[in-house]
KOLVOVO-261684 format. One record per residue (C-alpha): x, y, z. Coordinates in nm, 2 decimals. Layout:
<sites>
SITE        X        Y        Z
SITE        X        Y        Z
...
</sites>
This chain:
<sites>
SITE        X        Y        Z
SITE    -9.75     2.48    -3.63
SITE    -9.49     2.39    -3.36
SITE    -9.30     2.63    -3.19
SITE    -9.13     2.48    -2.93
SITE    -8.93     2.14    -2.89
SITE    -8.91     1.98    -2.59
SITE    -8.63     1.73    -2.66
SITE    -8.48     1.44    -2.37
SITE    -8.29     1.13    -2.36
SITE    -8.51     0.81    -2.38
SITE    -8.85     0.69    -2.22
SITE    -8.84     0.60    -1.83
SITE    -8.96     0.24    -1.70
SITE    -9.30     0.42    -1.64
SITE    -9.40     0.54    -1.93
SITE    -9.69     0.30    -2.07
SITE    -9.59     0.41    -2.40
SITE    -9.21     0.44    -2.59
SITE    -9.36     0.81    -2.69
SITE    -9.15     1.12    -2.58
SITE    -9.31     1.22    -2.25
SITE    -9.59     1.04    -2.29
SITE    -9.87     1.17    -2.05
SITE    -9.87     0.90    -1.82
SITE    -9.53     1.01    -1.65
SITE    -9.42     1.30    -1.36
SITE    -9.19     1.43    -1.64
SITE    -9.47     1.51    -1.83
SITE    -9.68     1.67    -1.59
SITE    -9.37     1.86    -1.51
SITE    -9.34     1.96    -1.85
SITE    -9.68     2.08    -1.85
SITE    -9.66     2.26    -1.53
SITE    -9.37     2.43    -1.66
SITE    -9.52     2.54    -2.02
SITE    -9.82     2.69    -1.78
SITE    -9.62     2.87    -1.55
SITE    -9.47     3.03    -1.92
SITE    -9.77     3.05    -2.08
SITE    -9.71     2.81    -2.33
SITE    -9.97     2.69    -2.57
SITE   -10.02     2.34    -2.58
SITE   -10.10     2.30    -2.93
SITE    -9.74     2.40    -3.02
SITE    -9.55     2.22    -2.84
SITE    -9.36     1.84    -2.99
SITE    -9.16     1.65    -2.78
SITE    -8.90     1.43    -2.89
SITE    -8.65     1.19    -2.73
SITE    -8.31     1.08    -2.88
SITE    -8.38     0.75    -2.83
SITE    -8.70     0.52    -2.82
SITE    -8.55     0.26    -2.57
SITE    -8.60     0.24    -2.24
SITE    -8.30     0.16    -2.02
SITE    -8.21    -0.09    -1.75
SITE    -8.32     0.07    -1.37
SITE    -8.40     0.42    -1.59
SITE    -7.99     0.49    -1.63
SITE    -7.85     0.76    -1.87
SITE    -7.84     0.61    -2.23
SITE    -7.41     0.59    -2.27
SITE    -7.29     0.79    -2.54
SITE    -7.24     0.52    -2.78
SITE    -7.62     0.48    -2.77
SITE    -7.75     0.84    -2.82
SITE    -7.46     0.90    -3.08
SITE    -7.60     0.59    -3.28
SITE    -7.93     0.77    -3.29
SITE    -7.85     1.13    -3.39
SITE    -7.93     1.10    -3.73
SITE    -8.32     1.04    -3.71
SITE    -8.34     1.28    -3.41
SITE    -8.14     1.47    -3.66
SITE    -8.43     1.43    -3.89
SITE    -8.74     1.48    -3.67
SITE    -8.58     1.82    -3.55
SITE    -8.57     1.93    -3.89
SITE    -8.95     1.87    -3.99
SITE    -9.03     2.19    -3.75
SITE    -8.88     2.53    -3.88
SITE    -8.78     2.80    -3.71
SITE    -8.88     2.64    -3.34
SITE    -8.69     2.68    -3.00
SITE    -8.54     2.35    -2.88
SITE    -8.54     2.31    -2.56
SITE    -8.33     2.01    -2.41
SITE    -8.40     1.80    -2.10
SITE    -8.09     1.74    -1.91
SITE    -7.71     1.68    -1.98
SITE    -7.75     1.41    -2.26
SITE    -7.97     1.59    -2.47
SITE    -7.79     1.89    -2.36
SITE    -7.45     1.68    -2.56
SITE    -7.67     1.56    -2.84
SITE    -7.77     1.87    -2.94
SITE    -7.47     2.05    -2.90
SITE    -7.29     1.82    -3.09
SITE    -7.55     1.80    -3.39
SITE    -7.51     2.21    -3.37
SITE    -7.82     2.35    -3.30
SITE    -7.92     2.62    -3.12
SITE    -8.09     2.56    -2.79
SITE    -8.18     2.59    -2.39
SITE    -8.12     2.35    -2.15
SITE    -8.34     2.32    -1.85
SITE    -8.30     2.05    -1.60
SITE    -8.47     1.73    -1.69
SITE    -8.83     1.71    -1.54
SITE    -8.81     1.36    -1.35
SITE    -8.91     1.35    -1.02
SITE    -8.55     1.24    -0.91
SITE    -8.44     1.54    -0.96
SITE    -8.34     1.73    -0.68
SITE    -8.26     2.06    -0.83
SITE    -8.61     2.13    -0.93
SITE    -8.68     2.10    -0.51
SITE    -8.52     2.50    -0.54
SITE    -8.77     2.67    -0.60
SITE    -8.56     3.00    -0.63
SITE    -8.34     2.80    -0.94
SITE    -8.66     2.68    -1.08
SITE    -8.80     3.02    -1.11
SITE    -8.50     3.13    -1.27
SITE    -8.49     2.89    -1.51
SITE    -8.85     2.90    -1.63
SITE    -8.78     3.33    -1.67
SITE    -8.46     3.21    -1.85
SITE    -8.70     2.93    -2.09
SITE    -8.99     3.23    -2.17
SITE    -8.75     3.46    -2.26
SITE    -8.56     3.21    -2.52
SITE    -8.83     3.12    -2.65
SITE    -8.97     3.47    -2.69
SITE    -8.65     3.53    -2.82
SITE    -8.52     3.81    -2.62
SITE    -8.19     3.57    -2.54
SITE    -8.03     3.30    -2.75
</sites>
């Protein structure tokens, strides 16, 4: 059973694979840092991206192409009952919001991204992420 989605925007130029956060990438390994520092089982964890495509010099996918794919993320999201999403960055952030569901946003887990070199941020965040998923906030 899966408990938590872990939902971004599209696979980076790195990935070996077109598969959300495939285990290849810093993302992932940031992911996985992150679900330890939470104690976060592995096992129950899925991670999705709206899109399969990989984008020219890693740019954000423009609206028009995460809109056009909202209906089969649509329809991988609801295989899993009653999980926590959890979005990665501003555009799944948008696609999310916009299909309705409830969610967290943490920052996405490249290693571009400069807000994850707070440490004091990231530590709030990740206390933020346990307690939505534990469900002590929404």
């Amino acid at each position: 059973m899966i408990d938590v989605l872990f939902i971004g925007s599209n696979p980076s130029l790195s990935s070996k694979s077109n598969d959300a956060f495939n285990s290849s990438t810093k993302s992932r390994k940031t992911l996985d840092s992150w679900s330890s520092a939470i104690c976060l089982s592995f096992d129950r964890i899925a991670y999705y991206n709206i899109s399969d495509a990989k984008t020219i010099n890693n740019k954000a996918l423009s609206k028009n192409q995460w809109v056009a794919e909202l209906d089969i993320l649509k329809n991988k999201i609801d295989k899993h009952k009653n999980c926590k999403i959890v979005t990665l960055g501003n555009t799944a952030d948008k696609a999310l919001t916009l299909l309705g569901y409830d969610h967290y946003n943490m920052p996405h887990p490249s290693g571009r991204n400069r807000l994850l070199n707070d440490k004091a941020f990231l530590e709030r965040k990740l206390s933020e992420l346990k307690s939505y998923i534990e469900g002590t906030i929404s």
